[in-house]
Every structure is written in C-alpha cells, then in structure tokens.
N, C-alpha and C positions, 0 to 999 in steps of 0.2 A: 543402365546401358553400359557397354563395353565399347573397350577402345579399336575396334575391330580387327583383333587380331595382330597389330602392330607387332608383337613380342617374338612371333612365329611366323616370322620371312623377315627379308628385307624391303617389302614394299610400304609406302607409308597406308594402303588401302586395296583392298583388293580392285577397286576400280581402274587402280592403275593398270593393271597388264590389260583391264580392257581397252581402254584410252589408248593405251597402247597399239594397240589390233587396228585402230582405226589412220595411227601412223603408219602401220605396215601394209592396210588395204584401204584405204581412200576411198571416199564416194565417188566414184563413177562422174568426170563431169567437174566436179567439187575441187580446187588448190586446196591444195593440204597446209601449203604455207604460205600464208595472207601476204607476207612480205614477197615470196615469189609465186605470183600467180599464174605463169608459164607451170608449175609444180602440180600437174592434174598426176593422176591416177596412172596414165601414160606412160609417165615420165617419172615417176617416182623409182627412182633404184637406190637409193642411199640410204638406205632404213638403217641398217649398223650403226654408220657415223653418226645417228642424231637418236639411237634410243638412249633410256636412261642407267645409268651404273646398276639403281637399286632392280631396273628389268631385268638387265643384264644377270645380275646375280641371280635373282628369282629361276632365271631359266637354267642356269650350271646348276643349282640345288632341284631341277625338277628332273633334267635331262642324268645328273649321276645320280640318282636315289629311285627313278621310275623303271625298278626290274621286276622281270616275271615274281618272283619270289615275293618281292613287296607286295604286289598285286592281287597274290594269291591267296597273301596274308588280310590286306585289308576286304576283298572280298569273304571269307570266311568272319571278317568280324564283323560285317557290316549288313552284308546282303540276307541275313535271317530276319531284320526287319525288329529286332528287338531293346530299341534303345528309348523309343518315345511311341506313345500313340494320339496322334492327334486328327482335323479335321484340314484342311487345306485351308482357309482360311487363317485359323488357329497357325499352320504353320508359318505363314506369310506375318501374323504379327509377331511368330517367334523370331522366324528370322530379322525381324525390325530393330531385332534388337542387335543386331551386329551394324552398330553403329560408321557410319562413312565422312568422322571429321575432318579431315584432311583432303577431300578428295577437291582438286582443285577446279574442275569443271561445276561441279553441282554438291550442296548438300540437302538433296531430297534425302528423306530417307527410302530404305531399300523395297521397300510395302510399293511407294512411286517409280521408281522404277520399273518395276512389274505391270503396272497400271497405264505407266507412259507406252510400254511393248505390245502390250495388249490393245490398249485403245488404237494404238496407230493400227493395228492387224484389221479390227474391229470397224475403221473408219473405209479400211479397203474392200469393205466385201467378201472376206473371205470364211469358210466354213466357223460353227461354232464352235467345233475339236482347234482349229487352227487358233481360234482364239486363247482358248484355255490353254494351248501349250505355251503361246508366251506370258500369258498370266504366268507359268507354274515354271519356265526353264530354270529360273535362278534358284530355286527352292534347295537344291541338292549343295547349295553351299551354308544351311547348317551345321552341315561337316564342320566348321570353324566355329563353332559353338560347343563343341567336342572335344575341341581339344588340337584337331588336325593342321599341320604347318600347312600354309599357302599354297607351299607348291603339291600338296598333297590334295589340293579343292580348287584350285584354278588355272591358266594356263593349256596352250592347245595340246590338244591328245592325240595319240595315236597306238601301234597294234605295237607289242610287246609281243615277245617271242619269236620274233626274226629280225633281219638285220632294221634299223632304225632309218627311213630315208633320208637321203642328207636334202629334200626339201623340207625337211621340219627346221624351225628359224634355232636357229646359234646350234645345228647340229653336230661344229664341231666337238660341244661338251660333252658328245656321247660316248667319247674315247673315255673317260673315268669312270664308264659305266659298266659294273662286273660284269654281264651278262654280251658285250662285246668280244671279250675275250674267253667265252663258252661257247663250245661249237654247237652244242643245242640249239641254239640262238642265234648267231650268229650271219645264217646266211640269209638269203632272199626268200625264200619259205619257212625257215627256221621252223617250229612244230606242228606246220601246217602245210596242209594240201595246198596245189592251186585250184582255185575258185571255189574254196572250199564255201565262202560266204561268213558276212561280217557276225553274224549272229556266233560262230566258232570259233573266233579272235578275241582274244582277253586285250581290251582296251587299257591304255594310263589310267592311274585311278584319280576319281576326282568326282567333284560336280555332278558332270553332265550321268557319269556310269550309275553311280549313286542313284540318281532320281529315276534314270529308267525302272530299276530293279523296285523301286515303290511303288511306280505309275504303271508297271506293264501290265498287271491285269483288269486295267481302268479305262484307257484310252486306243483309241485307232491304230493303227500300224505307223500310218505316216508321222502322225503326232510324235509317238517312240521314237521315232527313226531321228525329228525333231531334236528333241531333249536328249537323246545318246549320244547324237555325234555335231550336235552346234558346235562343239567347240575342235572339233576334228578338222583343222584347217589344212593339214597335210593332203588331206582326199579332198575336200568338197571345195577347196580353193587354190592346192596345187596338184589335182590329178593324179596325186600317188596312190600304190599300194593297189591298182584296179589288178593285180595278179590274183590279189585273195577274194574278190567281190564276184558276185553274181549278177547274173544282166537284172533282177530282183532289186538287187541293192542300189543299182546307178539308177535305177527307176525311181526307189525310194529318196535316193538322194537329191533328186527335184527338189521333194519337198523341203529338205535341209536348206538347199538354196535357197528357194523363196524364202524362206524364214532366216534368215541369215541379216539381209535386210534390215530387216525389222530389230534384230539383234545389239545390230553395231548401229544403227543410226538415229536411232527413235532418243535419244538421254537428251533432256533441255531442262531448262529454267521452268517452263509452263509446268507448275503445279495442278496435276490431277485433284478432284475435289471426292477424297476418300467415299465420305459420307452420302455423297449422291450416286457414285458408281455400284457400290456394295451391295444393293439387291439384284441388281443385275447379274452381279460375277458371283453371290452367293445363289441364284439359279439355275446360273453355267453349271456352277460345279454340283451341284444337285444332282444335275442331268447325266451327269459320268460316275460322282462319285460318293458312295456312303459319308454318313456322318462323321466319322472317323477311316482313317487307316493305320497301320502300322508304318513307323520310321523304322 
C-alpha cells in the first residue's frame, strides 16, 4: 500500500479538501461547529478564517497551474483510454490501494467509501444507474496512482478558457494564473459561444473529467452528467457560469444535485460488510458494464 500521495500536494490526504467542502457547505439544518450551535448552514460565512494552511495551498497550486494548455495536455494523454485495462470492480480494489492514513475523520478504506455513497443512494430508492454512479464517482482518482499531484485529481472544477468566476473558493489565486493575462481567455466567454452548452467547455482537469471520458459509453446521461461535474461546485452550488449552459444542462444538473447529497454526507464510522454487498454491486455493474474496460 501507498502512502497516498502525501509527497504530491500539501494535503496530508486527499480526503482533506473533501472534509473540507463540508466546512464550506454544511448540511442543511446540521451546526457545523458543535461549540457554536447557532453555526447552521444559514449562518455560516467565515469559511476563510477557519480553513486549513495545507487547503489553502492545495487550492493556489490548483487555481495557478489549471490552464487551457495544461488541460489540453492532460486530456491528450489521458482520454485515449490506454494506460490500464481493467473490470470496475478490479478498479475499486486498485484504487484501495491509495491508502487514507491520516485522514482524521475515518480510516475505512477507499473500496468503503464507495460502498458507504452507494448504499445510502441505494437505501433511498433511487434508480439502479443512480446507484452505480456513486459506487463509481471516486474511481477517476487513480489518477494519483499515476503519478498526478493532488491538485491535478481533486478539488472543485470548473470551465477553462474564459474568465475564471470569482465564485470559485480562494479565486483570488487566479491572478498567477498565465492564461488571466491572455486575451483568449480572458473574458466572460473567452473561446466560447454563449449557450454554447457544457459538453463544449473543456473542464479543470482532474477526477471527475477523467472518469466521464471511461464511463461515457456505458452509462445514462444523467449518471455522466453525475460523475463529470460532482465536483463542479461553481455551477451546481454557486449558480455560476449559466451563460455557457443550455436549458439541457440545468435540467441535467438536478441530477448532480440530488447526488451531491449523497457525496458530501454519507463518510461514517459504520463499516460496510465488503463480502456480503459484492454480488450485489458485482450485478449492478453487469448490467451496464462489460467485463473489462479501458482506463
């Protein structure tokens, strides 16, 4: 097992920028901080003053380095599908192996947390595609079994190649970012139409873009829609960037929402029991997906 990635960011885990996400959106309802319970979701505005140094950095190294250019680059190396071939299971004990010592909430490993997203989806009633997308979301961070720094696999996304909204969190780092100071880029369309729609928008690279580009000729629309932009918290949690979307995409983006939930709130202590769920999720994934695919 590996020390997951420690050596390539400053975060001790990648769980941390999730952990994180949940100080910056609150359950609904839920004090975020036990000492002040006046502190709902409401009333939360101080997210700066109380993240951590090692977020903080996390997001200057993702906010200067996520330019068209990089993007174009890691999509040309990545999206041919030609680094691993394996089965979706198979993938999930790969990724297990991207060990989570340090995480100071939980140390399941990462196989349970899929399990733990799943199951709660699972307990709600909702479709069998719905299921298997939170089985499968986190799967595009064996990117970090490759080699890729942190901030090149996790962290929220958003659309490159126009001006960067300053509701993306710590967006003042984007001032060090080359692609600010190119007029290509630069404005509120930057190399795009309006309403050109999200499917024309070269996304941050990471995770979420990753695993679309394996799963898109496998799964539903909305599932995709899912797994491409969970982590796109600029649109689906602060309304930005609806110049470039289609009524299409806000429709699709329900789905994200409902699934968002499930994202940020399902991580506990309760240990999933691998060995009893596995026929189950191994004829989910039957049901969409060949024995193998291409990574």
């Amino acid at each position: 097992m590996i020390d997951n990635n420690k050596a390539a960011g400053p975060l001790d885990d990648l769980d941390e920028w999730e952990d994180d996400l949940k100080k910056r959106y609150p359950k609904p309802g839920v004090p975020f901080n036990p000492i002040d319970p006046e502190k709902t979701e409401d009333k939360f505005r101080d997210y700066k003053a109380e993240v951590r140094p090692t977020v903080k950095e996390f997001y200057r190294l993702n906010h200067t380095q996520q330019t068209v250019d990089f993007v174009r680059r890691k999509r040309q190396e990545y999206i041919g599908l030609n680094h691993r071939r394996m089965g979706i299971w198979e993938a999930m004990e790969y990724l297990n192996t991207l060990v989570d010592d340090s995480d100071p909430d939980t140390n399941l490993p990462q196989i349970e947390h899929l399990l733990q997203t799943s199951e709660a989806i699972r307990r709600d009633g909702h479709p069998r595609w719905f299921i298997l997308a939170g089985l499968m979301h986190d799967l595009g961070k064996i990117l970090c079994l490759w080699d890729e720094p942190q901030w090149a696999v996790v962290g929220d996304t958003f659309p490159v190649g126009c001006a960067y909204s300053p509701t993306i969190v710590f967006s003042e780092f984007f001032q060090a970012n080359p692609d600010v100071n190119d007029s290509r880029y630069s404005t509120k369309l930057g190399i795009y139409q309006e309403g050109c729609g999200l499917d024309n928008v070269m996304m941050s690279w990471g995770h979420d873009e990753y695993l679309y580009h394996v799963t898109k000729n496998y799964l539903p629309e909305p599932a995709l829609y899912m797994l491409r932009y969970h982590s796109c918290y600029p649109i689906h949690r602060e309304g930005a960037y609806q110049y470039l979307m289609t009524d299409h995409d806000r429709e699709m983006f329900e789905w994200v929402k409902a699934f968002n939930k499930y994202d940020l709130y399902t991580k506990s202590h309760e240990r999933p029991d691998i060995t009893k769920l596995r026929p189950f999720y191994e004829d989910l994934i039957g049901e969409f997906f060949p024995a193998k695919i291409d990574w």
